[in-house]
N, CA, C and O atoms as a GROMACS GRO file, in nm:
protein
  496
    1UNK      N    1  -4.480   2.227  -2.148
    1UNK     CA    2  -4.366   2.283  -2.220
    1UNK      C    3  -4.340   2.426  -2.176
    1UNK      O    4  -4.235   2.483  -2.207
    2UNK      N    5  -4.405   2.466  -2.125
    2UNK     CA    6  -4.449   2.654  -2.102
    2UNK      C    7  -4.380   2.685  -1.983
    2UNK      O    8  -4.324   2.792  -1.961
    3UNK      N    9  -4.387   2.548  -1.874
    3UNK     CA   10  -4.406   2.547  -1.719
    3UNK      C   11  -4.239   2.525  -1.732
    3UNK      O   12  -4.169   2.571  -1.642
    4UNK      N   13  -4.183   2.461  -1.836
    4UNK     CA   14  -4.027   2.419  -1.855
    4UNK      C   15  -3.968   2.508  -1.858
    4UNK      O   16  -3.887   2.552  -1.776
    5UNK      N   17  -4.010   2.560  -1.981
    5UNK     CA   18  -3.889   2.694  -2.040
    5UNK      C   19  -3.934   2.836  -1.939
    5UNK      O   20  -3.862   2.935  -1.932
    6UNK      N   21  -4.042   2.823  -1.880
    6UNK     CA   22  -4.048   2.914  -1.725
    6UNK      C   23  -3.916   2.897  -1.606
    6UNK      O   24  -3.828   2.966  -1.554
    7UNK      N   25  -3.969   2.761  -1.602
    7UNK     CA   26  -3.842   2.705  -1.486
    7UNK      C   27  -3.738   2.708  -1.529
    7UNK      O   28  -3.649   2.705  -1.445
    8UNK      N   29  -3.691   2.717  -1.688
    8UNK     CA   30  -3.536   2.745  -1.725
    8UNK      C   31  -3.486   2.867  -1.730
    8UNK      O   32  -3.371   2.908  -1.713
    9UNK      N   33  -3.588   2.922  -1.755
    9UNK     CA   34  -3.583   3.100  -1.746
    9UNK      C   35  -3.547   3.146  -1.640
    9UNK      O   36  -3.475   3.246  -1.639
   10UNK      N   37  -3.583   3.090  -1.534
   10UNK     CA   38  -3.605   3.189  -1.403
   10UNK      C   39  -3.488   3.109  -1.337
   10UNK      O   40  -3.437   3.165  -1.239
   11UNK      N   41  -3.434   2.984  -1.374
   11UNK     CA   42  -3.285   2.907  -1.327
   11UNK      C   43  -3.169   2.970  -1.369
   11UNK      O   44  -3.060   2.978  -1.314
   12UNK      N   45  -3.224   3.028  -1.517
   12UNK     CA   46  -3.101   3.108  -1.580
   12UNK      C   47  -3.089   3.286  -1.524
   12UNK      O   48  -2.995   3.365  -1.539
   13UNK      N   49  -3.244   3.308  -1.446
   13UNK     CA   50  -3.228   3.426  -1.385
   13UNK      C   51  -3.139   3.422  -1.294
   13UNK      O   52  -3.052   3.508  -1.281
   14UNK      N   53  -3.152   3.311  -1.214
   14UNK     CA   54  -3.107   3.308  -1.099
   14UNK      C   55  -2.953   3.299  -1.080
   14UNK      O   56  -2.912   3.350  -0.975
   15UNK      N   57  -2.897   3.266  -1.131
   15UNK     CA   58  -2.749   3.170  -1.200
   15UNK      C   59  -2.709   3.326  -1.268
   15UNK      O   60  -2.587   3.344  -1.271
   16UNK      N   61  -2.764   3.405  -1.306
   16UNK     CA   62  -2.692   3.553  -1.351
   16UNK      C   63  -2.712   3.608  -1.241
   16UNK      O   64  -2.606   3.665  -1.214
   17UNK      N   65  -2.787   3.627  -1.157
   17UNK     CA   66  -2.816   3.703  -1.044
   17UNK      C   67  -2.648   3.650  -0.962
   17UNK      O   68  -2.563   3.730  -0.924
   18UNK      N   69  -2.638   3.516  -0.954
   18UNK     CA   70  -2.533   3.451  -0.852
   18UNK      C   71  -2.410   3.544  -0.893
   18UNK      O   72  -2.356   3.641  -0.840
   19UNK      N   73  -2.389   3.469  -1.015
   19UNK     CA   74  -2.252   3.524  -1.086
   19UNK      C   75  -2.231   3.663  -1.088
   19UNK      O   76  -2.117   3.703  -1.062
   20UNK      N   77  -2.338   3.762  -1.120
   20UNK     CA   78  -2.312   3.907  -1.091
   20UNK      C   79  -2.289   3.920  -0.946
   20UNK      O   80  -2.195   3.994  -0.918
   21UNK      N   81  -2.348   3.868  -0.853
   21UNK     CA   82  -2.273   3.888  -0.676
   21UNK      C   83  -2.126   3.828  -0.698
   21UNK      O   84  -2.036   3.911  -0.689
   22UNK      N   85  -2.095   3.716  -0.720
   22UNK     CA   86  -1.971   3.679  -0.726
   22UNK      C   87  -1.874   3.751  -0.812
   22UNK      O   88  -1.761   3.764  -0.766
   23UNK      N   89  -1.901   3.806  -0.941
   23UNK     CA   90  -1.848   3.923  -0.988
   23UNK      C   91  -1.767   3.991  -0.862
   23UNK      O   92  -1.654   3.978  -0.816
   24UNK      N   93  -1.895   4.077  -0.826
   24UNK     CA   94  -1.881   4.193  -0.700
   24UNK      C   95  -1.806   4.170  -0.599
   24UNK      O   96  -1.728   4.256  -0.558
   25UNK      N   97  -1.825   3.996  -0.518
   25UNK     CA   98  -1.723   3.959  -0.447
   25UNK      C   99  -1.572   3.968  -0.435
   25UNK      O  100  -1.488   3.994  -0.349
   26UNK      N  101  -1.584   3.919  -0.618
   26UNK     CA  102  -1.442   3.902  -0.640
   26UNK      C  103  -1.380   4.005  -0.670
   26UNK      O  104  -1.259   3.996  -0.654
   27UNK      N  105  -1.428   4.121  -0.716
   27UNK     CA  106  -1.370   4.246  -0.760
   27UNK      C  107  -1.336   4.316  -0.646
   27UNK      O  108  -1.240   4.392  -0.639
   28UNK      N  109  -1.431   4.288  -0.538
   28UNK     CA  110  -1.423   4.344  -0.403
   28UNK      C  111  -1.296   4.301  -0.328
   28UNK      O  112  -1.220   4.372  -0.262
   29UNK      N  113  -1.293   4.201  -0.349
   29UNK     CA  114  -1.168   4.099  -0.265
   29UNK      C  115  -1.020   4.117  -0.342
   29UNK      O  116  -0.913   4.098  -0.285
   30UNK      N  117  -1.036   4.159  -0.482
   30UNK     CA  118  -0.900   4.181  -0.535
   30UNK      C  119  -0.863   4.299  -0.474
   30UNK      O  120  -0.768   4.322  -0.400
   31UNK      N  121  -0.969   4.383  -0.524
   31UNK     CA  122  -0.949   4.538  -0.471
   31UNK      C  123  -0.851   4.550  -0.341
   31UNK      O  124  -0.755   4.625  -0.322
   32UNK      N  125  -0.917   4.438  -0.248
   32UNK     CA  126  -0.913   4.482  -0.129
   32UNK      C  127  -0.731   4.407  -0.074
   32UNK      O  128  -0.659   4.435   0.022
   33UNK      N  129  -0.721   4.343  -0.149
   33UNK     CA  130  -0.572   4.243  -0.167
   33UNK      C  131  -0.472   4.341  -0.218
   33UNK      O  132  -0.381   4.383  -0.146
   34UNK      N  133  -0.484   4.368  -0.315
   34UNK     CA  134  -0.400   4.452  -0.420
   34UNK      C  135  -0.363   4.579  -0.323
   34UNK      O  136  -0.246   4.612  -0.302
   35UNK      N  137  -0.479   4.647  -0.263
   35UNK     CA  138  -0.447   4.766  -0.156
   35UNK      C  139  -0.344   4.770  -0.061
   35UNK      O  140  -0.250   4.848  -0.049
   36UNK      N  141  -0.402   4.608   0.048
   36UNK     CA  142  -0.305   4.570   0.128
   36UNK      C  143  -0.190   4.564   0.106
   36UNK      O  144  -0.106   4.588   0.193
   37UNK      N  145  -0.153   4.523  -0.041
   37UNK     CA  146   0.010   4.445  -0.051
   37UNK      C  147   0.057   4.627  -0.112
   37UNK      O  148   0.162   4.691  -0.104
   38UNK      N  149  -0.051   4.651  -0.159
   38UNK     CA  150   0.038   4.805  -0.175
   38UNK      C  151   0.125   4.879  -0.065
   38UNK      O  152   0.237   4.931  -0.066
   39UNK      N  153  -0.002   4.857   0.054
   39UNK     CA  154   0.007   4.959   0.141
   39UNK      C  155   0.148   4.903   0.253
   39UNK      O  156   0.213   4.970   0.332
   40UNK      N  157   0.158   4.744   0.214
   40UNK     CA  158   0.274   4.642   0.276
   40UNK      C  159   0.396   4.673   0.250
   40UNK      O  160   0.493   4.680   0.325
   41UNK      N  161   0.380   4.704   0.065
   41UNK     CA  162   0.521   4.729   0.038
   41UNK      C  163   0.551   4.819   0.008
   41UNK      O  164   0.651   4.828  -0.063
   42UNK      N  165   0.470   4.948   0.052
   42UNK     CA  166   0.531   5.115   0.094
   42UNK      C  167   0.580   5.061   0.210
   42UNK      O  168   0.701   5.035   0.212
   43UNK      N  169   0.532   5.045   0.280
   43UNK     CA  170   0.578   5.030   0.431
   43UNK      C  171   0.735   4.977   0.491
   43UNK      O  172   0.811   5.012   0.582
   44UNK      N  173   0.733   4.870   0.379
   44UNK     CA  174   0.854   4.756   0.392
   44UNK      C  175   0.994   4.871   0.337
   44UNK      O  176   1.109   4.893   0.376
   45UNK      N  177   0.906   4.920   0.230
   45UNK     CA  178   1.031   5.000   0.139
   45UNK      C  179   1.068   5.131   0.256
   45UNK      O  180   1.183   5.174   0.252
   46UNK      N  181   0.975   5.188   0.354
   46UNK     CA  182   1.016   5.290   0.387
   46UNK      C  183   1.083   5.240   0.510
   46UNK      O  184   1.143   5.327   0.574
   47UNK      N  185   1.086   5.114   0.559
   47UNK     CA  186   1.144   5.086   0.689
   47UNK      C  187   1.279   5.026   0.639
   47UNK      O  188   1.367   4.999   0.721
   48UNK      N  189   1.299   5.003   0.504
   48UNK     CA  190   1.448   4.966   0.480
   48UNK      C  191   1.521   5.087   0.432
   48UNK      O  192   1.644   5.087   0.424
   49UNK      N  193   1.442   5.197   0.397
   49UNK     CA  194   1.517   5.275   0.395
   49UNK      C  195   1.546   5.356   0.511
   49UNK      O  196   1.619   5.456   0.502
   50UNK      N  197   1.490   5.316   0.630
   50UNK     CA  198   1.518   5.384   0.781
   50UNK      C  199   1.651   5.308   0.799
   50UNK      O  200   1.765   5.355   0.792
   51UNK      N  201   1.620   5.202   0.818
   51UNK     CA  202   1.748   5.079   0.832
   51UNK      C  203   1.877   5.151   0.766
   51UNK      O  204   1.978   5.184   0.828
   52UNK      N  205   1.857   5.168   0.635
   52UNK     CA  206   2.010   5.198   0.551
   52UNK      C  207   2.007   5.380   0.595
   52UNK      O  208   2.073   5.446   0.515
   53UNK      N  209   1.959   5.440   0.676
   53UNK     CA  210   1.995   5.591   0.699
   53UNK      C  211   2.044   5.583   0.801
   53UNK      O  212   2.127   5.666   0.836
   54UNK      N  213   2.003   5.471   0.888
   54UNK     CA  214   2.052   5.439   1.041
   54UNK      C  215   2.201   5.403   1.018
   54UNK      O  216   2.289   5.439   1.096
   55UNK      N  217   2.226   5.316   0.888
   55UNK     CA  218   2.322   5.235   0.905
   55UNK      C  219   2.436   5.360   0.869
   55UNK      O  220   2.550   5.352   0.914
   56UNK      N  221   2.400   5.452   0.803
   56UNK     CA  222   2.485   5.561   0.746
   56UNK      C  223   2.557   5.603   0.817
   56UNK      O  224   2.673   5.632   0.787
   57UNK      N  225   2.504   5.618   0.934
   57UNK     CA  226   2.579   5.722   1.057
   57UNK      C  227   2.646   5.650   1.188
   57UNK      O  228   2.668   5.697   1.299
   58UNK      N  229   2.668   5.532   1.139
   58UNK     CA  230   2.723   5.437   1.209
   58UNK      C  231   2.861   5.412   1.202
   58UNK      O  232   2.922   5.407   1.095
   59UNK      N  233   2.926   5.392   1.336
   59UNK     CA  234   3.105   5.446   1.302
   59UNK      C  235   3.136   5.299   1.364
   59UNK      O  236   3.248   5.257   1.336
   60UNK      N  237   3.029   5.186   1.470
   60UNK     CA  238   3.124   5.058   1.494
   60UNK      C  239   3.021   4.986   1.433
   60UNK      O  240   2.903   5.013   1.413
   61UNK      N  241   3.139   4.813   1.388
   61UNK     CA  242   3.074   4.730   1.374
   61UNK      C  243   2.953   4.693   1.465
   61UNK      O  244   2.837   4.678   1.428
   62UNK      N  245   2.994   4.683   1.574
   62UNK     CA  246   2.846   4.628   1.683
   62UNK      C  247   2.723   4.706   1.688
   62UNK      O  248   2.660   4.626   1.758
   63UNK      N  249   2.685   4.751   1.678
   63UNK     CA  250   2.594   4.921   1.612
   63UNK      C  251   2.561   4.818   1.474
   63UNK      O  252   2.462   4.744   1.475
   64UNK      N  253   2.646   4.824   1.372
   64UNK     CA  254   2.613   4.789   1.201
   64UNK      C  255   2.540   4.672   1.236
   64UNK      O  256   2.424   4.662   1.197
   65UNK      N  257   2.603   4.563   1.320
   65UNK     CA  258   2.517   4.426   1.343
   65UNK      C  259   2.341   4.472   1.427
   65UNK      O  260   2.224   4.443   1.402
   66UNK      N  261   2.388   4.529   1.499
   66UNK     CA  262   2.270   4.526   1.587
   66UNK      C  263   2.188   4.600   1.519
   66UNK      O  264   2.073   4.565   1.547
   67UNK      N  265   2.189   4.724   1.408
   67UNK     CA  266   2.084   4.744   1.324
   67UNK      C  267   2.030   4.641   1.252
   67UNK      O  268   1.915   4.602   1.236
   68UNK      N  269   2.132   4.606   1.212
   68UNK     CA  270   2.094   4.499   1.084
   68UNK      C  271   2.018   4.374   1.122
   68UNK      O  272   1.932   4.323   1.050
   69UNK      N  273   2.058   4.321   1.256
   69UNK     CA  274   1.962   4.210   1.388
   69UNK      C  275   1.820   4.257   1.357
   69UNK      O  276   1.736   4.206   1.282
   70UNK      N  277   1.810   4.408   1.462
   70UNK     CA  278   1.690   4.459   1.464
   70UNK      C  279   1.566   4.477   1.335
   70UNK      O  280   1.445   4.477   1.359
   71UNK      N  281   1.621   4.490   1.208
   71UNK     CA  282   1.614   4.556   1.077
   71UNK      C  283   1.500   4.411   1.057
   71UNK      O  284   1.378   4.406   1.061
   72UNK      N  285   1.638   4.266   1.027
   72UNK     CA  286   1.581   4.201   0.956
   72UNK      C  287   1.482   4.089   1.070
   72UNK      O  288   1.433   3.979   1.044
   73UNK      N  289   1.479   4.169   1.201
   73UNK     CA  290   1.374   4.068   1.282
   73UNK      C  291   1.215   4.139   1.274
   73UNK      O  292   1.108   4.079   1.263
   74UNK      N  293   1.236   4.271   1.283
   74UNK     CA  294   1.116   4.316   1.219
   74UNK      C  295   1.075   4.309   1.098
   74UNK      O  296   0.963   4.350   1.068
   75UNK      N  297   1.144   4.265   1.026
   75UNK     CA  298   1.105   4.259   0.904
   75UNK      C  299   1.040   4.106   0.855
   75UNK      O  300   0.955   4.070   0.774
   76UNK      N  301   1.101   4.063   0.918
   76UNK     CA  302   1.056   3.896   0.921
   76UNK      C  303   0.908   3.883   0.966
   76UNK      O  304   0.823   3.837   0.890
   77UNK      N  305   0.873   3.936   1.128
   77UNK     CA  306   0.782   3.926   1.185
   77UNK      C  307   0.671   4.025   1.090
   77UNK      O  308   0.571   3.964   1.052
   78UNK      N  309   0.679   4.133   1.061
   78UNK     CA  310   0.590   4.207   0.953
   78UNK      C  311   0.557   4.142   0.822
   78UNK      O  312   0.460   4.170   0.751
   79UNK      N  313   0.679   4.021   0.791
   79UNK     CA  314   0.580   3.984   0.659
   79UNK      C  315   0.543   3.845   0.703
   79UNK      O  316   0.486   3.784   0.613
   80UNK      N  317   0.562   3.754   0.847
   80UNK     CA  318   0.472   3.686   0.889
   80UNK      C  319   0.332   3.763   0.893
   80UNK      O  320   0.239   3.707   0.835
   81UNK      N  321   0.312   3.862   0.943
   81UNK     CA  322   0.167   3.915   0.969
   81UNK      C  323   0.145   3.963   0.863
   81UNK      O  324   0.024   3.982   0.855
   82UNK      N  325   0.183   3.986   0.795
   82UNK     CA  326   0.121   4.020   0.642
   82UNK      C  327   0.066   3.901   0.563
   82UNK      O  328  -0.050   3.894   0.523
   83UNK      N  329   0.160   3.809   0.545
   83UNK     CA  330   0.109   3.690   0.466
   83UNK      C  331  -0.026   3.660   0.566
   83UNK      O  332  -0.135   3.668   0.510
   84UNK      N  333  -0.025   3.632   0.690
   84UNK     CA  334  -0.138   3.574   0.739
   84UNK      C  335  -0.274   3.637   0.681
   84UNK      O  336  -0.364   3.586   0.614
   85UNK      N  337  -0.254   3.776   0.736
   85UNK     CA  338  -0.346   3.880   0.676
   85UNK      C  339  -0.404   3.887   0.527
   85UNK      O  340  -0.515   3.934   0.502
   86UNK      N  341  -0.332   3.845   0.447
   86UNK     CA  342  -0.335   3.821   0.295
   86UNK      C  343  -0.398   3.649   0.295
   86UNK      O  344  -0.465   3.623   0.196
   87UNK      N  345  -0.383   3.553   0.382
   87UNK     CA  346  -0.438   3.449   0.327
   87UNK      C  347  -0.553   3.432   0.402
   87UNK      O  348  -0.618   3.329   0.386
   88UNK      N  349  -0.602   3.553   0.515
   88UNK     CA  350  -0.719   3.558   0.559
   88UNK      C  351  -0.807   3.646   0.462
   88UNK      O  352  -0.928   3.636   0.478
   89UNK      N  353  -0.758   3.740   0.350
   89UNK     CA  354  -0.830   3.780   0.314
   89UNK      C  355  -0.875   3.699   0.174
   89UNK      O  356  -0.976   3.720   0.107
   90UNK      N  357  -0.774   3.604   0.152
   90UNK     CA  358  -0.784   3.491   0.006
   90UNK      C  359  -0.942   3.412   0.050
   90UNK      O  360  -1.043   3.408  -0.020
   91UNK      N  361  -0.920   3.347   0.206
   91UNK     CA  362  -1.022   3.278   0.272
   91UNK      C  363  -1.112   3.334   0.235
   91UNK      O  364  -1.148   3.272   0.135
   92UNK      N  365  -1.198   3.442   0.256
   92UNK     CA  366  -1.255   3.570   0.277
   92UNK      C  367  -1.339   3.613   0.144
   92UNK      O  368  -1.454   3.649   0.123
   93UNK      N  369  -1.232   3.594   0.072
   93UNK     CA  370  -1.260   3.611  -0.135
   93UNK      C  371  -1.319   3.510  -0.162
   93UNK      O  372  -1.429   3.516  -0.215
   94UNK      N  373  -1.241   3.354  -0.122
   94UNK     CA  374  -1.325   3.218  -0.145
   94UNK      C  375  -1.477   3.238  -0.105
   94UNK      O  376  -1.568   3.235  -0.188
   95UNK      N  377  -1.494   3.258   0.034
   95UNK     CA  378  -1.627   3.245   0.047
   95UNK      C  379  -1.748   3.306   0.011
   95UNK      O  380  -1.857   3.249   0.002
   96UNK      N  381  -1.721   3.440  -0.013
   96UNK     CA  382  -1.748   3.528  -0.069
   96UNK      C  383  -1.812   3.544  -0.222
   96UNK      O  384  -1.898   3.622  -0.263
   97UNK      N  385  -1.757   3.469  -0.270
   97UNK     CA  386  -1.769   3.452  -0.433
   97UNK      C  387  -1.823   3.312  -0.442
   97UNK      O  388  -1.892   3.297  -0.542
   98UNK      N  389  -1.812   3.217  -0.375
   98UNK     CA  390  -1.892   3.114  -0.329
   98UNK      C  391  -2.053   3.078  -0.290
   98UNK      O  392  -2.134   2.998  -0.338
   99UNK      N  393  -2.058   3.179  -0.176
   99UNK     CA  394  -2.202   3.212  -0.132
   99UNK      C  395  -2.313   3.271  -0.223
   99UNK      O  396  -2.430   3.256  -0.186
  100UNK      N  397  -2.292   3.326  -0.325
  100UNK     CA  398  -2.404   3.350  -0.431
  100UNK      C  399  -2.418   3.227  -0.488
  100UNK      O  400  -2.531   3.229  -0.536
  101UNK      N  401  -2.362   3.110  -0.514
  101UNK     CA  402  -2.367   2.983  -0.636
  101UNK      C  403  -2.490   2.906  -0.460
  101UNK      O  404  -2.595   2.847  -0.483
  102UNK      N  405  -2.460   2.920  -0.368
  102UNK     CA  406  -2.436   2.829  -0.258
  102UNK      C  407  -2.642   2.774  -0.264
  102UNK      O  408  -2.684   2.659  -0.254
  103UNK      N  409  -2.712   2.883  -0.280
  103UNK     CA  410  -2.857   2.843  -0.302
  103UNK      C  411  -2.915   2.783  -0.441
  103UNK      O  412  -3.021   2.720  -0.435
  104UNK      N  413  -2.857   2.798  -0.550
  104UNK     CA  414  -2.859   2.743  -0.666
  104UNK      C  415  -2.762   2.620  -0.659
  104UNK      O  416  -2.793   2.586  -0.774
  105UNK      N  417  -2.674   2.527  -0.624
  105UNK     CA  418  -2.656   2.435  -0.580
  105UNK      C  419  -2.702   2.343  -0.517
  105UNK      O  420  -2.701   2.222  -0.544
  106UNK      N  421  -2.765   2.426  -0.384
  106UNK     CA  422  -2.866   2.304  -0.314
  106UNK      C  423  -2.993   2.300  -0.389
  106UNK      O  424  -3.064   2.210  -0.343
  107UNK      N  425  -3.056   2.370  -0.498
  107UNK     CA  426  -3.177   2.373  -0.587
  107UNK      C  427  -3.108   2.242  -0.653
  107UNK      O  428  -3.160   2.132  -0.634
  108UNK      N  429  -3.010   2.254  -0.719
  108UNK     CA  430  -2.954   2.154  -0.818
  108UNK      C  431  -2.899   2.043  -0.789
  108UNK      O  432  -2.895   1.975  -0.892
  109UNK      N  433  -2.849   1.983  -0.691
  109UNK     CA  434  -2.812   1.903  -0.624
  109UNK      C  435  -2.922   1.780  -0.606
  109UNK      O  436  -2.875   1.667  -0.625
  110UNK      N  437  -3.048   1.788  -0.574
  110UNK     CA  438  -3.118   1.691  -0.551
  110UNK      C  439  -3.163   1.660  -0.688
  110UNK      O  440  -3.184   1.539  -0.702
  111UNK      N  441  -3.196   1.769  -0.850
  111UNK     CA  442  -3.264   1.728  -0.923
  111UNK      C  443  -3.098   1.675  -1.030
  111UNK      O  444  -3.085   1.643  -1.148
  112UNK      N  445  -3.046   1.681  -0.972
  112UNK     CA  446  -2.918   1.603  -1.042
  112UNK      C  447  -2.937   1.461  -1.006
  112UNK      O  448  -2.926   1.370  -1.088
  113UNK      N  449  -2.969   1.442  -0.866
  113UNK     CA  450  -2.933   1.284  -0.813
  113UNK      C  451  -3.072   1.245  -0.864
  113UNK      O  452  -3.067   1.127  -0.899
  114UNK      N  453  -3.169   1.286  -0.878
  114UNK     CA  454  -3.291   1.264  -0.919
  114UNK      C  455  -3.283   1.177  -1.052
  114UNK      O  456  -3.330   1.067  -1.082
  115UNK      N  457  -3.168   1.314  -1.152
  115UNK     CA  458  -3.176   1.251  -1.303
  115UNK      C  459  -3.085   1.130  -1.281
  115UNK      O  460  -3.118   1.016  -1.312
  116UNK      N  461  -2.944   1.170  -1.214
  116UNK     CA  462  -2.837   0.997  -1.233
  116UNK      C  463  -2.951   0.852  -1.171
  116UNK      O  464  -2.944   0.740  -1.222
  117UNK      N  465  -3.026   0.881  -1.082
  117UNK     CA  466  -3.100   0.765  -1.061
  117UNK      C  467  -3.193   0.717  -1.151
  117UNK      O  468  -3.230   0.601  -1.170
  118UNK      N  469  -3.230   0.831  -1.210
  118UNK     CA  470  -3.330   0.800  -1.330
  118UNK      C  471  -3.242   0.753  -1.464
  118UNK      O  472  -3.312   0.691  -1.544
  119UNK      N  473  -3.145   0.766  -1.491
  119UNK     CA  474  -3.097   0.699  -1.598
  119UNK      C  475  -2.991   0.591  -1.554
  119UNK      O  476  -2.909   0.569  -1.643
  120UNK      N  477  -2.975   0.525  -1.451
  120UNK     CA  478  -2.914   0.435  -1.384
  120UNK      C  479  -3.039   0.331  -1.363
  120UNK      O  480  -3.000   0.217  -1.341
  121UNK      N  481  -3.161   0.344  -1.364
  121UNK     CA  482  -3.246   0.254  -1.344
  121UNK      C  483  -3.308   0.225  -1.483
  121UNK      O  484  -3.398   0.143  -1.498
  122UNK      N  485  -3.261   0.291  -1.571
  122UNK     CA  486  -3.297   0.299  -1.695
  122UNK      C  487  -3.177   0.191  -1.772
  122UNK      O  488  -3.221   0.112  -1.855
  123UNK      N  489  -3.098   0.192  -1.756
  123UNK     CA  490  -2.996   0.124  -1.794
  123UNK      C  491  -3.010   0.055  -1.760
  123UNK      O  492  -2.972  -0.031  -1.839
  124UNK      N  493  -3.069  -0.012  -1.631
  124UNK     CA  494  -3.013  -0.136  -1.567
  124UNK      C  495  -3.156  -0.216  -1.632
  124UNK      O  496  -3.174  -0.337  -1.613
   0.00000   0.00000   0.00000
């Protein structure tokens, strides 16, 4: 009985130990998300406002188009590489917050199939 509530003790150590890394992961990984998209959409905001200062001083249509070409092709391609960047860092958060559970799983995993066989042969 002693040797039990030892081994539950030190399962439930372990399983707080996980979750406080995954905590850290995840706080780490928001942090680090939330920054990016900050630092994305200063960026975005200050290049549309280059765009509309450019467009100010503009006296022909062909000029107004060809800013506006240039404007919204960089702008396209910058939030292709942004999203990528953002769902490499989602990837990144997953695993991250994952890998602390990842050794307490394979502990638990065999004495799970252990018990369904043991009460599947019990039944039958």
């Amino acid at each position: 009985m002693i040797q039990q509530f030892e081994t539950f003790q030190k399962a439930s150590k372990d399983n707080l130990d996980a979750a406080l890394k995954a905590f850290d992961a995840t706080s780490k990984g928001v942090q680090t998300i939330a920054a990016e998209t900050t630092d994305y959409a200063k960026k975005s905001f200050e290049a549309g406002t280059a765009a509309i200062e450019k467009l100010a001083g503009v006296k022909s249509f062909d000029k107004v188009l060809e800013i506006q070409a240039d404007y919204v092709k960089s702008s396209f391609e910058d939030a292709v590489a942004q999203f990528t960047k953002i769902g490499e860092f989602y990837v990144a958060l997953a695993k991250n917050t994952y890998t602390p559970f990842k050794g307490a799983i394979a502990k638990a995993a065999p004495v799970a199939a252990a018990a369904v066989a043991a009460a599947t042969k019990q039944a039958a």
